[in-house]
C-alpha positions as CSV (number, residue, x, y, z in Angstrom):
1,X,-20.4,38.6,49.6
2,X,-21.2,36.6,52.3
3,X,-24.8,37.8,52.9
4,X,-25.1,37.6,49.3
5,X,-24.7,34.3,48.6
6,X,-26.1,33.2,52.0
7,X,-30.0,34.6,50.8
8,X,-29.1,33.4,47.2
9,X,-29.0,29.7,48.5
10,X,-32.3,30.5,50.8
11,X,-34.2,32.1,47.8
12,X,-33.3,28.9,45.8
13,X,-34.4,26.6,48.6
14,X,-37.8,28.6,48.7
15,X,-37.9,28.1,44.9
16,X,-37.4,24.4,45.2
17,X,-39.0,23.9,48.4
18,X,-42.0,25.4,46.2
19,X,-41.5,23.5,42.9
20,X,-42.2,20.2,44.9
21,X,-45.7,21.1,44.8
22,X,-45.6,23.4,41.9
23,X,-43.4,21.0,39.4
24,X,-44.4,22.6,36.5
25,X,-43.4,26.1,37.4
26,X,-39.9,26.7,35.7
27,X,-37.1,27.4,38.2
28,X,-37.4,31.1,36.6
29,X,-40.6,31.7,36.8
30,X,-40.7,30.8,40.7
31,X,-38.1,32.8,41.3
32,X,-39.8,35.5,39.1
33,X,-42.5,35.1,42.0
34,X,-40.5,35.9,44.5
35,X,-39.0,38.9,42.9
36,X,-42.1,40.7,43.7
37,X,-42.7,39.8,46.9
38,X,-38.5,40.5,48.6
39,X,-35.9,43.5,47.9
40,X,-32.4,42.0,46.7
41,X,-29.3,43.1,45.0
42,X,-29.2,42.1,41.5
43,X,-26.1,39.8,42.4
44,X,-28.8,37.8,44.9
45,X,-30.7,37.1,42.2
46,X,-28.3,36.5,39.9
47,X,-26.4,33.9,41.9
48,X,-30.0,32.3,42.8
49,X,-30.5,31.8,39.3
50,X,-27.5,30.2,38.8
51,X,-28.3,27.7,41.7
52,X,-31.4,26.8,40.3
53,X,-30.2,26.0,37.4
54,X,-27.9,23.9,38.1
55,X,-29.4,21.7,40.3
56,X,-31.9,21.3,37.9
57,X,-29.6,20.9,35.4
58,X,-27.8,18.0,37.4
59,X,-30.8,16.9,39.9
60,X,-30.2,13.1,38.9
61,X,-26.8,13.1,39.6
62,X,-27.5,15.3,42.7
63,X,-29.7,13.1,44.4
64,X,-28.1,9.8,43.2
65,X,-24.8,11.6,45.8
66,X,-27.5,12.2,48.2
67,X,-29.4,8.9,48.3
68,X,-26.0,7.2,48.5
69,X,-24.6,9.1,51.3
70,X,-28.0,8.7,53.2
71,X,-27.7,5.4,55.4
72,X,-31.2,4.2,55.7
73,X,-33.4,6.7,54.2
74,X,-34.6,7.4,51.0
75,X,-35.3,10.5,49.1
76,X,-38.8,10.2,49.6
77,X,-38.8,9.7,53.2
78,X,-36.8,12.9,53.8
79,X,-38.1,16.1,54.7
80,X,-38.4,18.4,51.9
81,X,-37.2,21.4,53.3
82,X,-33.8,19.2,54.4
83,X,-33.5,17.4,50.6
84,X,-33.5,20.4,49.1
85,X,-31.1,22.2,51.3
86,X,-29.0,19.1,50.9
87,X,-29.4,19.7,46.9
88,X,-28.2,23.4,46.9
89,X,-25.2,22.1,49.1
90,X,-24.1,18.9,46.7
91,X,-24.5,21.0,43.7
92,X,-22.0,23.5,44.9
93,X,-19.5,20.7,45.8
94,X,-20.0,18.8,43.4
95,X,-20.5,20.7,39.9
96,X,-20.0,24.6,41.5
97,X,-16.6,24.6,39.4
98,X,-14.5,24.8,43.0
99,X,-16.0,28.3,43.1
100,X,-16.7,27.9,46.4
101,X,-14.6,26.5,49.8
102,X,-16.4,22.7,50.8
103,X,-15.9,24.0,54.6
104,X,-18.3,26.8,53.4
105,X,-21.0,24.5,51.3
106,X,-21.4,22.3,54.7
107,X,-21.5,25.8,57.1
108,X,-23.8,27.6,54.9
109,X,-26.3,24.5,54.6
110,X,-25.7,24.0,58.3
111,X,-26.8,27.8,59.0
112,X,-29.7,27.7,56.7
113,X,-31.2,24.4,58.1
114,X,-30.7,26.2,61.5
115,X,-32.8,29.0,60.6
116,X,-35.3,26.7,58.4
């Protein structure tokens, strides 16, 4: 499950890492793009959806949690690849319905920025 949910949350980084210049791609159509380029298990897409959707969904509030917690800088001066990584993570602590640990929202975005 792990692995699972670990390339969910880097699909749905490259999805919002590419919206930023794409904005008026849906969330499901990028991902849809994707799709035909990467081999995953219906439950990685399925939970990549889901993150996409909700930090769509709850973006303002999302980045309102960011921009607060981020001692002088501003959304716009942070690096896109970090913002959005930061966006998967608030969404699952914040509105992921405790589904799953914080310790794990903070490693996982950790691990990912690591690698990204």
């Amino acid at each position: 499950m792990s692995g699972t949910r670990r390339l969910s949350r880097e699909l749905a980084l490259q999805v919002l890492f590419q919206q930023e210049f794409a904005p008026q791609q849906t969330v499901e159509a990028g991902l849809e793009n994707f799709k035909r380029s990467f081999a995953a298990t219906p439950e990685v897409w399925e939970y990549a959806l889901d993150l996409l959707r909700g930090v769509e969904k709850n973006l303002k509030a999302i980045d309102e949690i960011i921009q607060k917690n981020s001692a002088h800088w501003t959304l716009k001066r942070m690096a896109l690849v970090d913002l959005n990584i930061m966006r998967v993570a608030a969404f699952e602590l914040k509105f992921g319905g405790g589904m799953v640990p914080p310790a794990v929202c903070i490693d996982e975005a950790v691990e990912i920025s690591k690698k990204y």
